[in-house]
C-alpha positions in Angstrom: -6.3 9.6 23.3 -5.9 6.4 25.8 -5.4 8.7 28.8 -2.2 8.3 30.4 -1.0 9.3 34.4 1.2 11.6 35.0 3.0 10.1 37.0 3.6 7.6 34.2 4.4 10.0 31.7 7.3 11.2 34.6 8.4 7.9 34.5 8.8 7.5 30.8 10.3 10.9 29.7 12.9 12.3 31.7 12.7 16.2 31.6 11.0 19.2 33.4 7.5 18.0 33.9 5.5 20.4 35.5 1.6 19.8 36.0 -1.6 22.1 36.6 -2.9 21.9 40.1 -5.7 20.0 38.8 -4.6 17.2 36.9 -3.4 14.1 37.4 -3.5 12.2 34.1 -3.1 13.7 30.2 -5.9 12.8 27.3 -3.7 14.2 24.6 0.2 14.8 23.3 0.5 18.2 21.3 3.9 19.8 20.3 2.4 23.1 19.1 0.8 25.3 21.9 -1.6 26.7 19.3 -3.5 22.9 19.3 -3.8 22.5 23.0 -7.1 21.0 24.3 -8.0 21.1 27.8 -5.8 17.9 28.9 -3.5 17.6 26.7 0.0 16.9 27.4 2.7 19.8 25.6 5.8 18.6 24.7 8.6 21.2 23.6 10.6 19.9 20.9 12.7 22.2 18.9 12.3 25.9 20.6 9.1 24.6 22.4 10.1 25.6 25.6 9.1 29.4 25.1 5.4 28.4 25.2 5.2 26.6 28.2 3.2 29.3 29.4 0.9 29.4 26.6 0.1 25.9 26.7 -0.7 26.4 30.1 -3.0 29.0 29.5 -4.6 27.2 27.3 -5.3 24.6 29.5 -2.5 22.3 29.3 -2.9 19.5 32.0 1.4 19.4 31.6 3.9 20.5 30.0 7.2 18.6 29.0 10.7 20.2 28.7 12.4 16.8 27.9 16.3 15.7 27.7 15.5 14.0 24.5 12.7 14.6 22.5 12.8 11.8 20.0 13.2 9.6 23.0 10.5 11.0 25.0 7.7 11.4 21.9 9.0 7.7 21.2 8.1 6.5 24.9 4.4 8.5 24.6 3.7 7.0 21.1 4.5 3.5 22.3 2.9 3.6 25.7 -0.3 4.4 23.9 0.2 2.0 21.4 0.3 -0.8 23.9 -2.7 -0.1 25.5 -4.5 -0.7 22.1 -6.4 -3.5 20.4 -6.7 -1.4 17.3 -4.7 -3.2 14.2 -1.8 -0.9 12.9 -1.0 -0.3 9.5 3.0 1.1 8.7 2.9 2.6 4.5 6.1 3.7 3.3 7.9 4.3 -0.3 9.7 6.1 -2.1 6.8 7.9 -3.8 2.6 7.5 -3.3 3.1 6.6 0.9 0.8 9.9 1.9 -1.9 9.6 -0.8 -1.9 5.6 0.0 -2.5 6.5 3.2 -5.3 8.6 2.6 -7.0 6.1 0.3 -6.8 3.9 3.0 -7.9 6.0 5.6 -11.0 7.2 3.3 -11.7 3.5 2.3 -11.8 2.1 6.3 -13.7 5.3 8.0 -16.8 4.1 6.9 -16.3 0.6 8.4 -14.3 1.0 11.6 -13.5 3.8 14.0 -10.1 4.9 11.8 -7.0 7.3 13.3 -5.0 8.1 10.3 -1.9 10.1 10.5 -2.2 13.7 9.7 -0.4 15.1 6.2 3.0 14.3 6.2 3.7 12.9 9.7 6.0 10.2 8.9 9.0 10.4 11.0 10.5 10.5 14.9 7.9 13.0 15.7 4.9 12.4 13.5 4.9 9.0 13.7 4.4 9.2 17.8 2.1 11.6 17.5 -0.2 9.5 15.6 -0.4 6.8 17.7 -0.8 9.5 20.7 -4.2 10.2 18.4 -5.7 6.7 19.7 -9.0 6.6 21.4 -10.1 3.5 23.3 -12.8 2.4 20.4 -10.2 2.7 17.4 -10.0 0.0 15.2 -7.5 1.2 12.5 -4.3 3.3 12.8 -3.1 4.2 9.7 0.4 5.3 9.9 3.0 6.6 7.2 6.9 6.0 7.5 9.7 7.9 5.9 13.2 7.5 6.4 16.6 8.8 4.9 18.9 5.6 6.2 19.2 2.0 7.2 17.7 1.1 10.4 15.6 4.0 10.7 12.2 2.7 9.7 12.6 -0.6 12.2 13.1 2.4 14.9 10.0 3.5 13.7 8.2 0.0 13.5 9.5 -0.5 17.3 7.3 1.9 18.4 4.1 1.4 15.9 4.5 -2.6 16.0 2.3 -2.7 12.8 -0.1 -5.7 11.4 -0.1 -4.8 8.5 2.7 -3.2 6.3 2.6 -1.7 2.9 5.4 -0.7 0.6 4.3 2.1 -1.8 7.2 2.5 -4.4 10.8 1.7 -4.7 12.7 4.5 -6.5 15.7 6.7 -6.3 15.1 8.7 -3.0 17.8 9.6 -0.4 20.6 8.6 -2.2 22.6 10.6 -0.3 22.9 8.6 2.4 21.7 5.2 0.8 24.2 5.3 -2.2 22.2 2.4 -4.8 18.1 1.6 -5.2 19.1 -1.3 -3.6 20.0 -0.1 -0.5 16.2 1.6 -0.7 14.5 -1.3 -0.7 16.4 -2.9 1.6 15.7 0.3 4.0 12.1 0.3 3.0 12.0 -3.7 3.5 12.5 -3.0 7.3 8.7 -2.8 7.0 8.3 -6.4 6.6 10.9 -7.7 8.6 8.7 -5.7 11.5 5.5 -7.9 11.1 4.3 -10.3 13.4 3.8 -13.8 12.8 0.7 -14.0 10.7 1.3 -10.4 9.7 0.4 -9.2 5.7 2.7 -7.4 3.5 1.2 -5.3 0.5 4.0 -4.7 -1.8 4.5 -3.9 -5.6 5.6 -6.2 -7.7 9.2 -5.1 -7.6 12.2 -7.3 -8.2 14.6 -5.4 -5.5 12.0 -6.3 -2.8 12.2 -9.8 -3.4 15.2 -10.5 -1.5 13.5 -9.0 1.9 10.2 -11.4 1.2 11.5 -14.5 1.9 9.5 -14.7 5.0 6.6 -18.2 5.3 5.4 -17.2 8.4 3.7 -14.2 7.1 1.1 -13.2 3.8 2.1 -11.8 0.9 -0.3 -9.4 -1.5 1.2 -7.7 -4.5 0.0 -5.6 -7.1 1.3 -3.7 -10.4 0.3 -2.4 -13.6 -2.3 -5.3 -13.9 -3.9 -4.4 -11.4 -5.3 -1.4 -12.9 -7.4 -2.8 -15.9 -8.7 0.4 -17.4 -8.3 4.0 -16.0 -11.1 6.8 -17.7 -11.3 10.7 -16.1 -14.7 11.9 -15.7 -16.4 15.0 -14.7 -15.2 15.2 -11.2 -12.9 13.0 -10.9 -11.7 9.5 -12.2 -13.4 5.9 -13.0 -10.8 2.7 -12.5 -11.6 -0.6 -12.7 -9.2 -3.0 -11.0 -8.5 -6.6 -11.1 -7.5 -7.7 -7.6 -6.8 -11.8 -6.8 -8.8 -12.4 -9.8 -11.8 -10.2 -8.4 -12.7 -7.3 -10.8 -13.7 -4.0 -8.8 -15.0 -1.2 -10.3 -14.7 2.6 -8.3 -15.1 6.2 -8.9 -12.5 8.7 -7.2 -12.5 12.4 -7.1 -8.4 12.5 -8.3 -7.6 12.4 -12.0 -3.9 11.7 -12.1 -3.7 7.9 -13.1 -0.5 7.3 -10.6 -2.8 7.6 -8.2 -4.8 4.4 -8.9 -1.8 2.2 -8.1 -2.3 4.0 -4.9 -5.5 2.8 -4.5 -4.8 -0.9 -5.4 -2.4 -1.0 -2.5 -4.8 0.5 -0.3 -7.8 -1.9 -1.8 -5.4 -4.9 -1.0 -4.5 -3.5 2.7 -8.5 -3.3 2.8 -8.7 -6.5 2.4 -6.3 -7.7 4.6 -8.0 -6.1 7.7 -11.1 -8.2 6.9 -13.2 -4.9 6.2 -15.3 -4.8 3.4 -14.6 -3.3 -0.3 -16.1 -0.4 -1.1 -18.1 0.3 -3.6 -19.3 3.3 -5.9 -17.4 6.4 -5.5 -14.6 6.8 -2.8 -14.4 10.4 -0.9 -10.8 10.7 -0.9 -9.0 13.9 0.3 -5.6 14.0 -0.8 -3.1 15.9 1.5 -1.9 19.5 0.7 0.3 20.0 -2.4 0.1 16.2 -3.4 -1.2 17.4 -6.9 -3.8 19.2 -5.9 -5.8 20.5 -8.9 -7.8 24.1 -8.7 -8.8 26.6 -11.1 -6.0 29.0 -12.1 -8.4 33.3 -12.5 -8.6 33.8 -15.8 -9.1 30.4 -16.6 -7.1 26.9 -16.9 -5.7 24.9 -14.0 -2.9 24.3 -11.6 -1.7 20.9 -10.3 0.2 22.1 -7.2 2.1 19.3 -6.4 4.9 21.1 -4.8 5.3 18.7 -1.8 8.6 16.6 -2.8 9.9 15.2 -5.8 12.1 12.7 -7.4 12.7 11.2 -10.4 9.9 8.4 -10.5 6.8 11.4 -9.1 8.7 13.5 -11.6 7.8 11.5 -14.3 4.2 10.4 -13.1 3.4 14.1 -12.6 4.6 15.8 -16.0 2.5 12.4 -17.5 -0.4 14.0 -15.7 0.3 17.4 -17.2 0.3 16.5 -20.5 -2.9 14.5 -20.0 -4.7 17.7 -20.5 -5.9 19.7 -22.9 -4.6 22.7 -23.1 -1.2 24.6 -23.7 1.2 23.0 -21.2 3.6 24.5 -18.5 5.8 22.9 -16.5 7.7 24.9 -13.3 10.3 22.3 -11.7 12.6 22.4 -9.0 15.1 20.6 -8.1 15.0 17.1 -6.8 17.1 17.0 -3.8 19.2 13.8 -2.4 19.9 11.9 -5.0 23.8 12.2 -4.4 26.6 11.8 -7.4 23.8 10.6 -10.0 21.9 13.8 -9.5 23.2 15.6 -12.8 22.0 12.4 -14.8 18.8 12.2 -13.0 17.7 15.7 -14.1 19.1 15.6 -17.6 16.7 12.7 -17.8 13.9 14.7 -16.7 14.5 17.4 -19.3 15.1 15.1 -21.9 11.1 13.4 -20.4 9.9 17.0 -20.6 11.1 17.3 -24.5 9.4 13.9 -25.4 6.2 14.5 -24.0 6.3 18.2 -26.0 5.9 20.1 -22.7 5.3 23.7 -24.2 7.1 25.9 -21.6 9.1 25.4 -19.1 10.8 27.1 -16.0 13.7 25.3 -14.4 14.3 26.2 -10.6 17.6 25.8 -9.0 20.9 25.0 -10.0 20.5 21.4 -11.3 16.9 22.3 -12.5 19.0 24.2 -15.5 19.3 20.4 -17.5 15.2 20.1 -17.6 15.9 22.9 -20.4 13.3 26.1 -21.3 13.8 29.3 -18.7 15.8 28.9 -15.4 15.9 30.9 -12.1 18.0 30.3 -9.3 15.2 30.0 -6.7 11.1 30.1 -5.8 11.1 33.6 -4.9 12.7 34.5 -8.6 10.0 31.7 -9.8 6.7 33.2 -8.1 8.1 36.5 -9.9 8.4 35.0 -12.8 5.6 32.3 -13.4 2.7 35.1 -13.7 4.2 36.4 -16.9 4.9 32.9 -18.2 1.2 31.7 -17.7 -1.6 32.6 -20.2 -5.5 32.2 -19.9 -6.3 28.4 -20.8 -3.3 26.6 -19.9 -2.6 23.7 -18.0 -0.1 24.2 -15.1 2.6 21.7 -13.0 4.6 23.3 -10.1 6.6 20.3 -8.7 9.8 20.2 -6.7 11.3 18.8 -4.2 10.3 20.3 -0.6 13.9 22.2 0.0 12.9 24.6 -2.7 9.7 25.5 -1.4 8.0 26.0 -4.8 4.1 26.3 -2.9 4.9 30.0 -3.1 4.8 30.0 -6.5 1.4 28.0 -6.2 -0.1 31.0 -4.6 1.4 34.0 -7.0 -0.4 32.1 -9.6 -3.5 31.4 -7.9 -3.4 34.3 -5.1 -4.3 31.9 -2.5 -1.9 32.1 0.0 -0.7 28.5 1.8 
């Protein structure tokens, strides 16, 4: 991290700061004791302040107690921020933000010194903690947005000031709060609106968004289904040629799941928009945990553990994936959460999806999970009973929900590899 003085940081956070006798500046923000580095700041958010000690002993150059935490990780993540040259990146969506992101970040490490965010950290805390990640030579930060209201991701983009901005997906997420889709992509336009003069927006080519891109003072790059010319799996992964600005591009990836090559078109087009070169051959991508990760189920067959989140547009991309398998297929969903009155309709429409694409056996999780049809239980514990018996040697198997039901545990009663 761009080191910052303590007496700085006292002057940014308000809070018990208290220091080690030997330091007078911090080289790194944690907010989990167990990650300290000599140097580091620790800042106690949520029941944090019970490990002040261990910080310490850990060699903690301070730790922070503060008044407010968003406020304070907020100060820390911009301070650090503003003493970089490095160009930002801000990826958000409804669906594909973290796997973008780490297509990105696998596409730029080999050209420039790259700080990506880490798994999932996308809001009020992860987000600061990103930029708290910077070094002095970084070049790229690659950061990931959620959000679950209006307003929220400009508070975001006030801290990250991003360069570039990329909007994944616009879908039926958080409707809770939001009420229509088209309160989504105005919520996920915020993105934009955020970008300097001269700034480049990477967007899909979605009619909702065009409202919010009415801006001439900054550069436009869309992409869609064209952009994917052909899509072929392979032994070890996935071939995709893509037809970019009229440039045709050729790559190998290790994923299979097609969804996740209009992933990689946005990332391709952010690529290009930070003036590093294309790559070329194969791309080493490692996809964050539960994002349909794929391993061998004993016994033989395969899981596709994608038991991050869900909603109805990676609803439908997964089972797709599923049933682009050989083998007999099973299908263990949860419910999608958020999606306020509509939710009823939005998982009848799953299960009727599931009887279409002939999904052979199913297992419903939750209360609303009972409309996607085949066996239901009321939760993941009854499902990580359950799924063992259900699965046979040979078959091909999706555990998706969304992340309230917690369906990883079911993940590792199939797999006995325990999270």
């Amino acid at each position: 991290m761009i080191a910052l003085q303590l007496d700085e940081v006292a002057e940014l956070c308000s809070g018990r700061l208290d220091r080690a006798p030997w330091a007078d500046e911090v080289t790194g923000v944690q907010i989990d004791s167990r990650r300290i580095e000599e140097g580091d700041l620790f800042v106690a958010v949520g029941g944090g302040a019970d490990f002040v000690r261990h910080a310490f002993a850990r060699g903690a150059a301070a730790t922070l107690v503060p008044d407010d935490e968003f406020g304070a990780m907020a100060a820390l993540g911009r301070a650090v921020r503003d003493r970089s040259s490095a160009k930002v990146v801000a990826i958000t969506g409804s669906t594909g933000k973290t796997s973008t992101k780490d297509i990105l970040a696998a596409m730029c490490r080999p050209h420039a010194r790259t700080v990506a965010a880490e798994a999932g950290h996308n809001n009020e805390i992860g987000l600061p903690l990103t930029l708290t990640r910077i070094e002095p030579d970084t070049e790229i930060v690659v950061c990931e947005m959620g959000m679950r209201g209006i307003g929220q991701i400009a508070e975001l983009c006030a801290i990250a000031r991003p360069d570039v901005a990329v909007i994944t997906s616009i879908g039926p997420v958080h409707l809770e709060l939001l009420g229509t889709i088209e309160n989504v992509a105005q919520a996920k336009a915020e993105v934009v609106a955020a970008l300097p003069a001269g700034g480049t927006a990477v967007v899909p080519d979605e009619p909702l968004l065009e409202p919010h891109l009415m801006r001439d003072d900054i550069e436009i790059r869309r992409f869609g289904s064209d952009s994917v010319e052909s899509f072929q799996r392979v032994d070890g992964g996935s071939r995709v040629v893509f037809s970019l600005d009229g440039q045709r591009l050729e790559l190998q990836f290790p994923f299979t799941a097609r969804h996740q090559a209009q992933n990689a078109a946005a990332a391709l087009l952010t690529v290009q928009a930070l003036g590093l070169p294309l790559p070329q051959g194969r791309v080493e991508v490692e996809l964050s945990r539960w994002r349909g990760e794929e391993s061998p189920l004993p016994g033989g067959g395969l899981l596709i553990n994608d038991a991050y989140n869900a909603n109805p547009t990676s609803m439908r991309a997964a089972l797709e994936h599923l049933v682009a398998h050989d083998g007999r297929t099973v299908a263990i969903l949860g419910e999608m959460a958020e999606l306020g009155p509509g939710a009823p309709d939005y998982h009848r429409e799953v299960g009727e999806l599931v009887s279409q694409l002939g999904i052979e056996v199913v297992l419903g999780v939750g209360e609303l999970a009972r409309a996607y049809g085949g066996e239901w239980v009321a939760d993941a514990a009854a499902a990580a009973e359950r799924a063992p018996q259900l699965v046979q040697p040979g078959d091909v198997v999706l555990v998706k929900g969304s992340r309230a039901v917690g369906l990883e545990t079911v993940a590792e009663a199939l797999t006995g590899v325990h999270a």
